[in-house]
GUFIGU-674875 format. One record per residue (C-alpha): residue in three letters; y, x, z. Coordinates in steps of 0.1 Angstrom, whole numbers, plus 2048, in hexadecimal, padded with zeros to 3 digits. Each point is the difference from the previous one (the first is absolute). Layout:
N
code; c2; c1; c3
ala; Y; X; Z
...
//
This chain:
459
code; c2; c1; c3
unk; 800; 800; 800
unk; 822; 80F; 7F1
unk; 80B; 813; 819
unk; 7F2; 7EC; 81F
unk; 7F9; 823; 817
unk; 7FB; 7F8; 827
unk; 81F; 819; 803
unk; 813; 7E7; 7E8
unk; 7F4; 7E1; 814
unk; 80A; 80B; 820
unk; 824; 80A; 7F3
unk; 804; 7E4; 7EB
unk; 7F8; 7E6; 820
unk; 810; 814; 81B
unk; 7E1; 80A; 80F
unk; 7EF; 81F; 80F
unk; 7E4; 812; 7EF
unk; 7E0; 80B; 816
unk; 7E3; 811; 7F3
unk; 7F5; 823; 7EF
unk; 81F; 80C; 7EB
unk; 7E8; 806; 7E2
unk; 7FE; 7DC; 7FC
unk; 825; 7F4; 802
unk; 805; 807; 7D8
unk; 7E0; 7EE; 7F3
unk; 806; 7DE; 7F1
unk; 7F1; 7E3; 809
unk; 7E6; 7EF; 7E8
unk; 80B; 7DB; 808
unk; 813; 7EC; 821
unk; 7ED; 7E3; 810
unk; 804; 7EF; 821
unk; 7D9; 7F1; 7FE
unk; 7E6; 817; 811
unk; 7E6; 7F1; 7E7
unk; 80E; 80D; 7E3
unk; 807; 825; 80D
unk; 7FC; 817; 7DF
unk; 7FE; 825; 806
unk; 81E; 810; 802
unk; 818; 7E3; 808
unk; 818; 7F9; 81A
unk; 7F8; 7E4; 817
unk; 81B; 7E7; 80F
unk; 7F6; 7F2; 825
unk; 80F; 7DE; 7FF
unk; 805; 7F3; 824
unk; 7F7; 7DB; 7FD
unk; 7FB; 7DD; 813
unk; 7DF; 804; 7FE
unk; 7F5; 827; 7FF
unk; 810; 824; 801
unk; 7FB; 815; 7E5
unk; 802; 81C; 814
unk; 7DF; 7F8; 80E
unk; 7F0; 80C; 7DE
unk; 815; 821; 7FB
unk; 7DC; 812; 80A
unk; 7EC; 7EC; 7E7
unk; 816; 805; 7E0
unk; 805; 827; 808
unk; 7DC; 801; 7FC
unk; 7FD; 7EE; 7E6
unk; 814; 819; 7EE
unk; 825; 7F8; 804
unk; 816; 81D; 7FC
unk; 819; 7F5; 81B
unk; 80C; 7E2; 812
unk; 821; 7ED; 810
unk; 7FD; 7F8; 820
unk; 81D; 7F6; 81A
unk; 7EE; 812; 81D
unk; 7FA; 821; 80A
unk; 7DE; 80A; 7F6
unk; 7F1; 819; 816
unk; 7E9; 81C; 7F6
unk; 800; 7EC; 7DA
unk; 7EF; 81E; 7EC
unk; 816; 7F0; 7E3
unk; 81E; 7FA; 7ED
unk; 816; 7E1; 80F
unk; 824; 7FA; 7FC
unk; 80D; 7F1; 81E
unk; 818; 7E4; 7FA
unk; 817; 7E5; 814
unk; 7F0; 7E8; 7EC
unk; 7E5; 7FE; 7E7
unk; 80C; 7DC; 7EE
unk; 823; 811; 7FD
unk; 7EF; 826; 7F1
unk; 7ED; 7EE; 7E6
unk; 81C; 7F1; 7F2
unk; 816; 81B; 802
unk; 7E0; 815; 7EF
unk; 7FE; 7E7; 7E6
unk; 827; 7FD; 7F8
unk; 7FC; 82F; 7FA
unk; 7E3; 7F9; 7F1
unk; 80A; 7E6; 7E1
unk; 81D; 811; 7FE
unk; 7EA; 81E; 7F4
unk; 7F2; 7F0; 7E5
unk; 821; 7F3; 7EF
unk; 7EF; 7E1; 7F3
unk; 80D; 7E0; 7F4
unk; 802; 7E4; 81E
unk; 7F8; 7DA; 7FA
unk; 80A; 7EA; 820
unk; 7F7; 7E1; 804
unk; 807; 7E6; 81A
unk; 809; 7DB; 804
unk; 7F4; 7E5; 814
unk; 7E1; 7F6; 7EB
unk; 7F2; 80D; 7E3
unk; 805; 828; 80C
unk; 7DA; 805; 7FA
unk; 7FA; 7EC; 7DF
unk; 81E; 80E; 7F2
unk; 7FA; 828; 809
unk; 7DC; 7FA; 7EE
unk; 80F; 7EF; 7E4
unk; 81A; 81D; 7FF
unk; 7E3; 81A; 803
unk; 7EE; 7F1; 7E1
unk; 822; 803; 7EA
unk; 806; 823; 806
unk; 7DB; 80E; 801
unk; 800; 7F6; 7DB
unk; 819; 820; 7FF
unk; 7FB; 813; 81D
unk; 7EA; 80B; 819
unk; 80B; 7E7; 81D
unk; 7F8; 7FF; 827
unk; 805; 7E0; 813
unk; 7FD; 7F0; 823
unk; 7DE; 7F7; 805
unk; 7FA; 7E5; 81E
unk; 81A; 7F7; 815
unk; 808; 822; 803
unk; 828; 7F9; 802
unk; 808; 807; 81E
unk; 810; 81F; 817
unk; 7E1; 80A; 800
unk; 7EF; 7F4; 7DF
unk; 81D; 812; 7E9
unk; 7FB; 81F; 80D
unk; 7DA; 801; 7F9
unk; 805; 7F2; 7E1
unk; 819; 81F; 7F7
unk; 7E7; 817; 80A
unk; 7EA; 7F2; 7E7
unk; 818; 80E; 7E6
unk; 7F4; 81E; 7EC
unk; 811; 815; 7E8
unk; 7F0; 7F1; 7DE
unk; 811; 7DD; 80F
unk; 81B; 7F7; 7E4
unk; 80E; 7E5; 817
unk; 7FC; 7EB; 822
unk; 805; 7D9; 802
unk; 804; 7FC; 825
unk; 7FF; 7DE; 816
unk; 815; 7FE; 81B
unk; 7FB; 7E4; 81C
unk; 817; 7F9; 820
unk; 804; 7E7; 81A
unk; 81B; 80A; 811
unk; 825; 811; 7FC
unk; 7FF; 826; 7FE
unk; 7DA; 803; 7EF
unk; 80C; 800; 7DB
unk; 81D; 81E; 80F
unk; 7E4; 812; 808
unk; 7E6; 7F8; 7E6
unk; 81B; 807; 7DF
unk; 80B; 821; 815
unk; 7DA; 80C; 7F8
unk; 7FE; 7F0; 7DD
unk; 81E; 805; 7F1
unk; 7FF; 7EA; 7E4
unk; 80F; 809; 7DD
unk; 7F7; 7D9; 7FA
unk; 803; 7E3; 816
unk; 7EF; 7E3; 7FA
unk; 808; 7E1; 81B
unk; 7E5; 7E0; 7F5
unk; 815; 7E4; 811
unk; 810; 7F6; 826
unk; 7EE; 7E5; 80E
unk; 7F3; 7F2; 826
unk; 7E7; 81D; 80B
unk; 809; 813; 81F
unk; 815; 7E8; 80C
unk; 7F7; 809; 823
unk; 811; 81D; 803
unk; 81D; 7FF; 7DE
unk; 80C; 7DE; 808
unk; 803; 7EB; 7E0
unk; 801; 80D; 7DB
unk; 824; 80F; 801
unk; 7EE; 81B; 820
unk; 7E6; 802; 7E7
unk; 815; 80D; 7DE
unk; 812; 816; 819
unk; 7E0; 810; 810
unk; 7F2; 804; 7D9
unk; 81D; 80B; 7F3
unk; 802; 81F; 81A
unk; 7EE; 810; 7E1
unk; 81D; 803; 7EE
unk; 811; 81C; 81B
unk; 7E0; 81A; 7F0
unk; 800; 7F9; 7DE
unk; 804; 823; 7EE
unk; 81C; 806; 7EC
unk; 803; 7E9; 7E0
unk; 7E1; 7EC; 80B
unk; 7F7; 7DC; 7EE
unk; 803; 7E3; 810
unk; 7EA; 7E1; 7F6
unk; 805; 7DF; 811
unk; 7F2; 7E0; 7FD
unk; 81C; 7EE; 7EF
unk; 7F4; 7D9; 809
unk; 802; 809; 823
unk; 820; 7F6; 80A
unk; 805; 81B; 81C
unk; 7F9; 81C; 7E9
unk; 812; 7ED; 7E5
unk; 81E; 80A; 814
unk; 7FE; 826; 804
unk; 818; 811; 7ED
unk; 7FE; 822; 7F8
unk; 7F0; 81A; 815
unk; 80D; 824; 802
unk; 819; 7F9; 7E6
unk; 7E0; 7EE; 7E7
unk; 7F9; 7E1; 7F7
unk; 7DD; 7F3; 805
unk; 7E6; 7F5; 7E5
unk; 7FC; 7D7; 804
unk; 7DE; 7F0; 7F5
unk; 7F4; 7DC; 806
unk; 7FF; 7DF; 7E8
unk; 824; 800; 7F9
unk; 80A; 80D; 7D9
unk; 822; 80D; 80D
unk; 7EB; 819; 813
unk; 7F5; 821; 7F0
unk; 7D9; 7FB; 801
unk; 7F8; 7DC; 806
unk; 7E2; 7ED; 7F2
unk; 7F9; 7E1; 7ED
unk; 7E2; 7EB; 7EE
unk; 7F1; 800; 825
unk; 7DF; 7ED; 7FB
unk; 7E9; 800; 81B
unk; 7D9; 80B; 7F2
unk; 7EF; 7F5; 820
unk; 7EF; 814; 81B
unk; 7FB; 81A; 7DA
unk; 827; 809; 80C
unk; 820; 7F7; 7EB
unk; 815; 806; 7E1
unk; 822; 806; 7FA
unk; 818; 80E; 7E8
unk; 817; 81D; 80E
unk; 81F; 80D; 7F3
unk; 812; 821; 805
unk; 81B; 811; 7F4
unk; 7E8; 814; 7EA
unk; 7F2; 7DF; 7F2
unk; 7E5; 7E8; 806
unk; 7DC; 7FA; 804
unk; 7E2; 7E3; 80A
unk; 7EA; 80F; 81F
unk; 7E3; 7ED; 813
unk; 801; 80E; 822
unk; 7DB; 7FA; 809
unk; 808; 7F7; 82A
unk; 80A; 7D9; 801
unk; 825; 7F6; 80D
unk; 822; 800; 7F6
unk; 804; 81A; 81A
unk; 7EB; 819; 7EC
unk; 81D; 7FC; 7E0
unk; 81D; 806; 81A
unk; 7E6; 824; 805
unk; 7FC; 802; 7DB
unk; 825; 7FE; 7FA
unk; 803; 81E; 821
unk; 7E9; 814; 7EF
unk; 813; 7FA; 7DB
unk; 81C; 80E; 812
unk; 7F2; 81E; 812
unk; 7EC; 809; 7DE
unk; 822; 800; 7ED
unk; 814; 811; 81C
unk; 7E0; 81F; 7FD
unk; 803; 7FB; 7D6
unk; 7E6; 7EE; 7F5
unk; 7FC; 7EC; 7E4
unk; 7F8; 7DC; 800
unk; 7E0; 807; 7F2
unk; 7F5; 812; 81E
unk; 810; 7EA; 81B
unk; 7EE; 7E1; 7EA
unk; 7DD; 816; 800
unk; 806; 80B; 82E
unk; 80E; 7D6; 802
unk; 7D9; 7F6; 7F3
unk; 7F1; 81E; 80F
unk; 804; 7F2; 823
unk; 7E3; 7FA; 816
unk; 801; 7EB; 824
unk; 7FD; 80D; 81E
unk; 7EA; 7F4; 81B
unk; 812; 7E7; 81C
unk; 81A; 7FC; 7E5
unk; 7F6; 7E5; 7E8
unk; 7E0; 80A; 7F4
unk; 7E9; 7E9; 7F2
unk; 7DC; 7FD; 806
unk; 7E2; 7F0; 7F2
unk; 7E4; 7F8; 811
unk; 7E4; 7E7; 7F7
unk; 80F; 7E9; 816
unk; 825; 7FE; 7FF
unk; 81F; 812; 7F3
unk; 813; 815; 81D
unk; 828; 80A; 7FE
unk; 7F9; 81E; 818
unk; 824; 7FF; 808
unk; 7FE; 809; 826
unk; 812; 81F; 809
unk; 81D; 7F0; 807
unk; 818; 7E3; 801
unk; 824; 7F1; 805
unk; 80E; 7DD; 7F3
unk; 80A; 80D; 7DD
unk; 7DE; 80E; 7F8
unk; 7ED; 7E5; 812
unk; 814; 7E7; 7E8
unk; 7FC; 815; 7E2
unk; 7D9; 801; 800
unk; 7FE; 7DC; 808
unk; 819; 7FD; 7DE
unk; 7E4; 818; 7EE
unk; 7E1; 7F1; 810
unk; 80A; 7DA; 7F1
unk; 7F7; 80F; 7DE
unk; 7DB; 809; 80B
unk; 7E0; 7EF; 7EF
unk; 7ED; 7EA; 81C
unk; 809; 7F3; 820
unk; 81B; 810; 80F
unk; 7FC; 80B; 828
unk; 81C; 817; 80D
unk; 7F0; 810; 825
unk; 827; 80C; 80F
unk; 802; 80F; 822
unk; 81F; 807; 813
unk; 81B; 818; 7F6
unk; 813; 81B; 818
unk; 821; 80D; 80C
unk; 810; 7DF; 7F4
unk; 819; 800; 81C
unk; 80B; 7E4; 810
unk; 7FC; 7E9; 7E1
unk; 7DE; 803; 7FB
unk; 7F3; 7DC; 809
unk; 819; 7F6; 7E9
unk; 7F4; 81D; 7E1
unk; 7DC; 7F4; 805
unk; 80B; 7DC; 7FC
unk; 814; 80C; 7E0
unk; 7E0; 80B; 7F4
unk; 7EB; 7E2; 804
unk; 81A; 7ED; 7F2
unk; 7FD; 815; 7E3
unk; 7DA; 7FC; 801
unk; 806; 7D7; 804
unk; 812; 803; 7DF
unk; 7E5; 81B; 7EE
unk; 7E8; 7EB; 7ED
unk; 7E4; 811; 815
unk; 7DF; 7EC; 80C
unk; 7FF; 80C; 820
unk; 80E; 816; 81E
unk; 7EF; 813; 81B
unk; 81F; 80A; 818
unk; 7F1; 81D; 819
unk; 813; 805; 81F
unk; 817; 7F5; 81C
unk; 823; 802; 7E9
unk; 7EC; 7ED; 7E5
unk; 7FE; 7E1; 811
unk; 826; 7FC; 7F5
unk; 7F5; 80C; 7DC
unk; 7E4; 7E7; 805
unk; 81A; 7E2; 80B
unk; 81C; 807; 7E4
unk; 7E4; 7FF; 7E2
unk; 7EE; 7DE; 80F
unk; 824; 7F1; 7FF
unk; 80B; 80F; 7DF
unk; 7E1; 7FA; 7ED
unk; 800; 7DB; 80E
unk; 82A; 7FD; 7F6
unk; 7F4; 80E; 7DD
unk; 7E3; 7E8; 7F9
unk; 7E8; 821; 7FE
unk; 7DB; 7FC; 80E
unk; 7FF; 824; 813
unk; 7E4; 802; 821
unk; 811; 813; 819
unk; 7EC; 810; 81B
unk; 809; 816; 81E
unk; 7F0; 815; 814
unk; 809; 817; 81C
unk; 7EA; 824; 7F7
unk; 7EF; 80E; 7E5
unk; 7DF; 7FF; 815
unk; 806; 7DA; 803
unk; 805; 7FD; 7D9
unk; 7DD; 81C; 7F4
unk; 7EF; 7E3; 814
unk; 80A; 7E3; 7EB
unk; 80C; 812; 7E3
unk; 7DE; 7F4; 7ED
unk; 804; 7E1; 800
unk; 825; 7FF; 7F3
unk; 7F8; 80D; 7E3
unk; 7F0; 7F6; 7DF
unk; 7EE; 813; 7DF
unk; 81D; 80D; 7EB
unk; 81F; 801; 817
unk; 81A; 816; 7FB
unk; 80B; 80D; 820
unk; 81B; 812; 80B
unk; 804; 817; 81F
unk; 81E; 809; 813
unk; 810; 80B; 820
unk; 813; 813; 80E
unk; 7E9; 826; 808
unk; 7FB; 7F8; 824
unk; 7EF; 7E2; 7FB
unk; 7E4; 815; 7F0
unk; 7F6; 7E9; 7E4
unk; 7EF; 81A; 7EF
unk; 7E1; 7F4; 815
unk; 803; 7E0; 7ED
unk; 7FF; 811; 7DA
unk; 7E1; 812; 80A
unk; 7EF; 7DC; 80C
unk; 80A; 7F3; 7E2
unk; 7F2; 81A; 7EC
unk; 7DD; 805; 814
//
């Protein structure tokens, strides 16, 4: 790893180097902060957490075949290299920050309050048509997650599309101050997080903390139909790139025809011209991520031919929308994670589905004080969806549950609501709620684990 010596760590995150001075100007192989996946000659990052101390595994990963390791204790009679540190969260990002800076490589960010995940593989796909890309895998998007996913940079990288997730004021200071983007890519502003950023106005300000670490003459692409992006002006003396369904904007789309749960067409234009795609991931969310990716390809200097080729090249991810087939049913693996505009989108998206329709939705997180209130916007939704029936899992669903009895009843709809209070209580009655040939979506918010569900259905 480009110049990633222990004597370079420990001066680069303020800490003190111990160990034989023969090994201070080695460089380390790779960075993790999991004891399982120790590699010879890397450096290992003790992580002190809710549930365990990664110091406690120092001894196992030297012997495994680290070449040194952080720790934020004095380790007496070691034998080997450690850098001791104030804080090992705070030296891996500082590490990371030297490190990428190393490697002079184009930076992709990417956040929002939905969409970040779909759109930075959807962005991935465009530019690997052209270069050799590394992006985010996993929820790795975090203060800790970034840095890892820096280290996983190497020198025949030709770019890095980079996700970027907060909660809270101050984490996108410290995340863009490691990333650095030359271009900024924000999805929308809508009600996640509310917990801690208020309502959507804390949320555009806490995203928009990006823009204090944008390099020099970086591009800025905003999702112009959002009206709180719509009204950023210029940033550092530039104006941003607008796309969304609107023709006055630079990139917007058109000839949007829905082709099912097989994905959906559209025709974009650009300032470069125009062109017919089928992105093969159902939703009109996934042409707001073709028109990102349009914008990122032609910001890179790609041709339309490529970003038309990367557009159709896309593949889904698992939790986020993926579709499986089994003998018995059709399954929208769509659990990883939820909030009211996504919930609402894949309800829009699962209407089009072949069969009887059953949406399984669980409760959603960090809502704030509004949440009774979000959940009954979704059932509402759901009420008005066109779907057959809907399985609501949890103690906030029983106002999701509520809102969609009365909306589906105000809107002359014949929905079957059904709530239930734990996913243990649902796996028991789960088999006689469903019929041959459903379609059946799957969503929650992560901590309601609904993966456990997916698997059910599948087995």
């Amino acid at each position: 790893m480009k110049n990633l010596t222990l004597a370079h760590i420990a001066q680069v995150c303020g800490g003190t180097y111990h160990g034989p001075e023969s090994k201070k100007d080695i460089c380390v192989t790779a960075v993790t902060s999991d004891s399982r996946k120790v590699e010879k000659g890397c450096l290992f990052v003790p992580i002190v957490g809710a549930r365990a101390d990664g110091h406690d595994f120092i001894p196992q990963v030297m012997e495994a075949g680290a070449l040194g390791t952080l720790s934020e204790k004095e380790l007496t009679d070691a034998g080997f290299p450690y850098v001791k540190v104030a804080s090992t969260l705070q030296a891996v990002k500082d590490i990371a920050e030297y490190y990428l800076e190393q490697l002079k490589i184009p930076v992709v960010g990417i956040t929002g309050s939905v969409g970040k995940t779909s759109t930075k593989e959807m962005i991935a796909a465009v530019l690997s048509q052209k270069f050799n890309v590394l992006k985010t895998q996993g929820n790795f998007n975090n203060e800790l997650g970034l840095p890892l996913t820096v280290f996983r940079l190497r020198d025949e990288h030709e770019i890095a599309v980079l996700e970027m997730g907060i909660s809270d004021f101050g984490e996108m200071h410290r995340l863009a101050a490691i990333a650095k983007p030359n271009t900024c890519v924000i999805t929308n502003i809508g009600t996640c997080h509310l917990e801690n950023l208020g309502d959507r106005d804390g949320v555009l300000k806490a995203k928009t903390e990006v823009f204090d670490h944008l390099k020099e003459n970086a591009a800025v692409i905003l999702n112009g139909d959002d009206d709180k992006l719509a009204g950023v002006g210029e940033v550092k003396g530039k104006k941003p790139v607008f796309f969304g369904m609107n023709p006055a904007l630079p990139v917007y789309a058109d000839e949007v025809e829905s082709q099912g749960l097989k994905g959906i067409s559209c025709r974009i234009h650009t300032p470069e011209g125009m062109f017919s795609v089928t992105v093969p991931i159902p939703g009109l969310h996934m042409v707001y991520n073709a028109l990102a990716g349009t914008a990122v390809g032609l910001t890179y200097g790609m041709n339309l031919d490529q970003i038309k080729a990367g557009i159709e090249s896309l593949q889904p991810v698992s939790g986020r929308f993926h579709i499986i087939e089994t003998d018995q049913f059709t399954i929208v693996d769509d659990c990883y994670n939820a909030n009211p505009m996504s919930m609402k989108a894949s309800l829009g998206i699962l209407k089009d589905a072949l069969g009887r329709k059953v949406a399984i939705l669980g409760d959603m997180g960090e809502l704030g004080k509004d949440e009774a209130a979000l959940h009954a916007e979704v059932g509402t939704a759901a009420g008005q969806s066109g779907i057959d029936v809907l399985i609501c899992v949890g103690p906030l669903c029983e106002h999701m549950a509520a809102a969609a009895k009365e909306s589906a009843e105000t809107c002359g709809q014949e929905l079957s609501v059904i709530h239930m209070e734990t996913v243990d209580e649902l796996m028991e009655e789960l088999p006689g709620l469903l019929k041959q040939g459903d379609t059946i979506l799957v969503k929650a918010s992560h901590f309601m684990h609904f993966e456990t569900i997916v698997s059910h259905l599948q087995s």
